[in-house]
N, C-alpha and C positions, 0 to 999 in steps of 0.2 A: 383373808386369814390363811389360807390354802397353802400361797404363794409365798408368805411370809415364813410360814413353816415350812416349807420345801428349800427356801432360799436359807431357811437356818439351817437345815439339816445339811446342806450343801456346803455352806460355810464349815462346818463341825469336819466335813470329809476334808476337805480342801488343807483345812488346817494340820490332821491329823498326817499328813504326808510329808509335811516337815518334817514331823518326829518317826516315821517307819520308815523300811526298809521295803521296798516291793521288788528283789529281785526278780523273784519267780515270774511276776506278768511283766517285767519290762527285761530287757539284757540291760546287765550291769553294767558296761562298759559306756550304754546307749543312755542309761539313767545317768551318769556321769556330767554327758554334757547337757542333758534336760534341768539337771538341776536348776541351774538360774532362771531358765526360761521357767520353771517352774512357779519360783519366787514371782516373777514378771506376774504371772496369772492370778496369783493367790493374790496378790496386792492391789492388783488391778480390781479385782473382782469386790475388795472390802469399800475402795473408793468408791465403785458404783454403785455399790448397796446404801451407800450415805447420802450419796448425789441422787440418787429414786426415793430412800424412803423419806431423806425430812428436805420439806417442805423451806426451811429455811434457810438450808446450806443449797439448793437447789437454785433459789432467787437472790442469792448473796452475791456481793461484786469477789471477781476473780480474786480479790487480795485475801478475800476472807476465807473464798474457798481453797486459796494456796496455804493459808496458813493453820486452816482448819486439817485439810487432809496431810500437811506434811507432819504438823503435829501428831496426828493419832500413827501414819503410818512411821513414825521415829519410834514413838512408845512402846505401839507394838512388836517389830521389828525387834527391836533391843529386848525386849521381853521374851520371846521366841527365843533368841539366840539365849540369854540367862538359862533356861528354862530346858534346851535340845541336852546341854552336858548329862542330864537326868535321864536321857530317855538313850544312851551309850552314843549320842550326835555330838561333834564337834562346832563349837560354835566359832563362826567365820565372818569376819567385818565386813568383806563382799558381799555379804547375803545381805545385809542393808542398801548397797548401792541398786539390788537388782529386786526390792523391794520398793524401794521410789522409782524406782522407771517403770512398775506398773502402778504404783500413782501418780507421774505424771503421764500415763498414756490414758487415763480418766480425767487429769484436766486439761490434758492439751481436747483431748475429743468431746468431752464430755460438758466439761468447763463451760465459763463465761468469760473467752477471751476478748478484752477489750482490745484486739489489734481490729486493723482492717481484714476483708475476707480473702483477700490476697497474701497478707502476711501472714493469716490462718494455719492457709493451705502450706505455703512454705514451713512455716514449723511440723504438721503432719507430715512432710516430705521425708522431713530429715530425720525426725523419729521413728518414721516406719524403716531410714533406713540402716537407721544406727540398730532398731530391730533385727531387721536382717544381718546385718552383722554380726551381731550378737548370736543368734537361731544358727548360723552357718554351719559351724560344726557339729552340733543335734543333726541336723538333717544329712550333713554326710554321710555319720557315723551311722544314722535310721538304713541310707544306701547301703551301708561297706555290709551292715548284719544280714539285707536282702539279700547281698553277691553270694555271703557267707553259705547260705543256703539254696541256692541258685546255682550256685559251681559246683556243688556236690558232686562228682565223688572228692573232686579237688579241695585240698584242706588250705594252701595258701595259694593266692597270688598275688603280682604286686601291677596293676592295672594303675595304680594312682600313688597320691600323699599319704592318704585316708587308709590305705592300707598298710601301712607300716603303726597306726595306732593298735593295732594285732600285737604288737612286736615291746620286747622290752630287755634291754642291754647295757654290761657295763658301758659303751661306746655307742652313742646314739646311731642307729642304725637309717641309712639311705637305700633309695633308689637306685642300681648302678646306671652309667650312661648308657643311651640307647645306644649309642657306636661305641664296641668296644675291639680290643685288639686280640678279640676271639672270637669265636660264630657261636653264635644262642639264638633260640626258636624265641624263646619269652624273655621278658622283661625280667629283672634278677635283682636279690635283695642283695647289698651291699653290705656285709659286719666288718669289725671288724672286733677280733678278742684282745685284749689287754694284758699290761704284767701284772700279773699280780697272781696269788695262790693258786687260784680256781675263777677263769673268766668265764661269764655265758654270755648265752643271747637266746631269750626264752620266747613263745608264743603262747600267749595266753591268752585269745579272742579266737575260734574259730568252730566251726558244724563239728562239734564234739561227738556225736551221733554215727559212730562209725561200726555200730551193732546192725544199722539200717543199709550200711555198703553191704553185711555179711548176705544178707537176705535178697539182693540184686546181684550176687557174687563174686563178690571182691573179696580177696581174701589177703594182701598185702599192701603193706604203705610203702612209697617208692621217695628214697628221700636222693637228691640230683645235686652236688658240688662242683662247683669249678676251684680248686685248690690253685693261686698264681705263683705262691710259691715251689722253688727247684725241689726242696725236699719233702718227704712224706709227713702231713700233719696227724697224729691220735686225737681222733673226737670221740667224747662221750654222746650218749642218745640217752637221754633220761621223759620215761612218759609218764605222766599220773591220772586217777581220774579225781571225781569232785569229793570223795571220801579221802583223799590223802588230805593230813593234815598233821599239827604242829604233834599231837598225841601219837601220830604214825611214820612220823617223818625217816624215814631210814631204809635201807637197800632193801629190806626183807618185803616191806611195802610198797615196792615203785619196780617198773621195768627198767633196765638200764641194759644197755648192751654199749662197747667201744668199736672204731669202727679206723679203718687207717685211709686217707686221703692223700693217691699220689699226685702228684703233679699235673695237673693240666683237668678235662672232666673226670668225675668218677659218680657210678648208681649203684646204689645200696638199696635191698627190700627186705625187709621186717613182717615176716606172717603175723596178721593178727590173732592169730590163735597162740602164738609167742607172747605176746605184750599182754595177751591176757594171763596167760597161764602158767609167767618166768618166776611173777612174784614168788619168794619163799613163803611170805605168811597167810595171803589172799588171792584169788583171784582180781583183777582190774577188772572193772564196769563199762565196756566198751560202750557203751550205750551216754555214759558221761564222760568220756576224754577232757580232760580240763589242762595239759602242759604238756607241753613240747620242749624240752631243753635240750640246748648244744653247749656241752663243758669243753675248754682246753683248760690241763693244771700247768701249773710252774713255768709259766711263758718268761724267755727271757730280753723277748723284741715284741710290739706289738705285730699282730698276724692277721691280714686282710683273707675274708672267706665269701665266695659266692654261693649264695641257695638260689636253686631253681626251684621252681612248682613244688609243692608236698603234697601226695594224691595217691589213692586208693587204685588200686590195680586188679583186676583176674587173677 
């Protein structure tokens, strides 16, 4: 009886993380791609509770028990998704696909498959590696959030792919080449800005926690461009922390400073007792840094820009 109630209560949790939001114990960007894995487990977990506790789906031939557990996990599944719009969740026809693939990872394993124990084994193969496939970028992104705070005092780098999911632009933003027709120490993030009004290229994933450089002694952010163009670019530097919001949205509320980029390298430093203290209406929370924006307005070509390292300095 113990275990039944333990296993229900567990079920009740499991379920209930459909419908929440757990930014706070997971990073959001990392909960992002856990999601489906997420479904994988939950679904998984309902098939083995029916394959353990009755007795008759347990000694049942594989047809019944395919047609048993795809049944309930369709119902449920589609119920779920009815049911998330309620709870401010978006409901998503994919969360069925990754719903049955944690039911069938309890009947390929669990199951009574009537193949041979060689063909068995071949079908576990390929779904632990369609698995893996699937898990791959979870577990990147679980790395990129370690570097994240690993690198500390350095607020970007671009070491990988995995690190441009940091990154978010009108113009999907790349890796530059490692051989370029310039000298650079590090690996360099490639934008480029677009025409249009007001282009950016934002960072919104990184060790926001830049009240903890103050207390090791760092007292400036050190922002590094390679400008390719002959003439001098105006960038803006727009920084927020995790209280800027739709209610605050405006100059009075945000650090912004412009910044002019001539031709070829140029380094720029921003005292953090500035970004905290430019605000008109508040103080910034260095403690939560939550954006990094780089504005050009009224472009009338697109414009290629390199960033180097973004990192706290003495």
């Amino acid at each position: 009886m113990l275990k039944k109630i333990t296993l229900a209560l567990l079920t009740c949790l499991l379920v209930s993380l459909l419908f929440i939001d757990v930014p706070h114990l997971i990073p959001f960007r990392l909960m992002l791609t856990l999601w489906s894995t997420g479904h994988i487990v939950v679904f998984a977990f309902f098939a083995g509770l029916q394959l353990t506790f009755s007795a008759n789906l347990k000694n049942a031939s594989f047809i019944k028990q395919f047609a048993w557990l795809t049944a309930t996990s369709i119902f449920i599944g589609v119920s779920i998704e009815l049911i998330q719009p309620f709870f401010s969740r978006t409901a998503e026809l994919e969360d069925l696909f990754f719903n049955y693939l944690g039911t069938l990872a309890i009947l390929i394993f669990m199951g009574n498959l009537p193949a041979s124990k060689s063909v068995n084994n071949s079908i576990k193969t390929l779904y632990m590696l369609v698995l893996i496939y699937l898990i791959k970028p979870a577990l990147l992104t679980a790395y990129d959030e370690y570097r994240m705070h690993k690198d500390f005092p350095i607020i970007s780098s671009y070491y990988n792919e995995t690190a441009l999911t940091r990154w978010k632009a009108d113009f999907p933003v790349k890796l530059a080449p490692q051989k370029l027709p310039f000298e650079s120490q590090n690996r360099l993030l490639q934008t480029t800005f677009v025409v249009k009004k007001a282009s950016r290229v934002v960072m919104r994933f990184f060790n926001g926690n830049w009240q903890a450089g103050q207390s090791q002694g760092y007292s400036k952010v050190q922002l590094r461009f390679y400008n390719p163009q002959q003439q001098t670019l105006p960038l803006t530097v727009i920084m927020t922390d995790e209280f800027y919001g739709k209610s605050t949205a405006n100059w009075k509320y945000r650090f912004s400073t412009k910044i002019n980029l001539p031709h070829g390298w140029s380094s720029h430093f921003i005292k953090l007792e500035e970004i905290q203290k430019k605000p008109e209406a508040r103080d910034i929370d260095l403690s939560k840094i939550a954006g990094i924006d780089f504005y050009m307005y009224k472009l009338k070509t697109p414009t290629s820009l390199y960033i180097d390292e973004i990192k706290l300095l003495r």
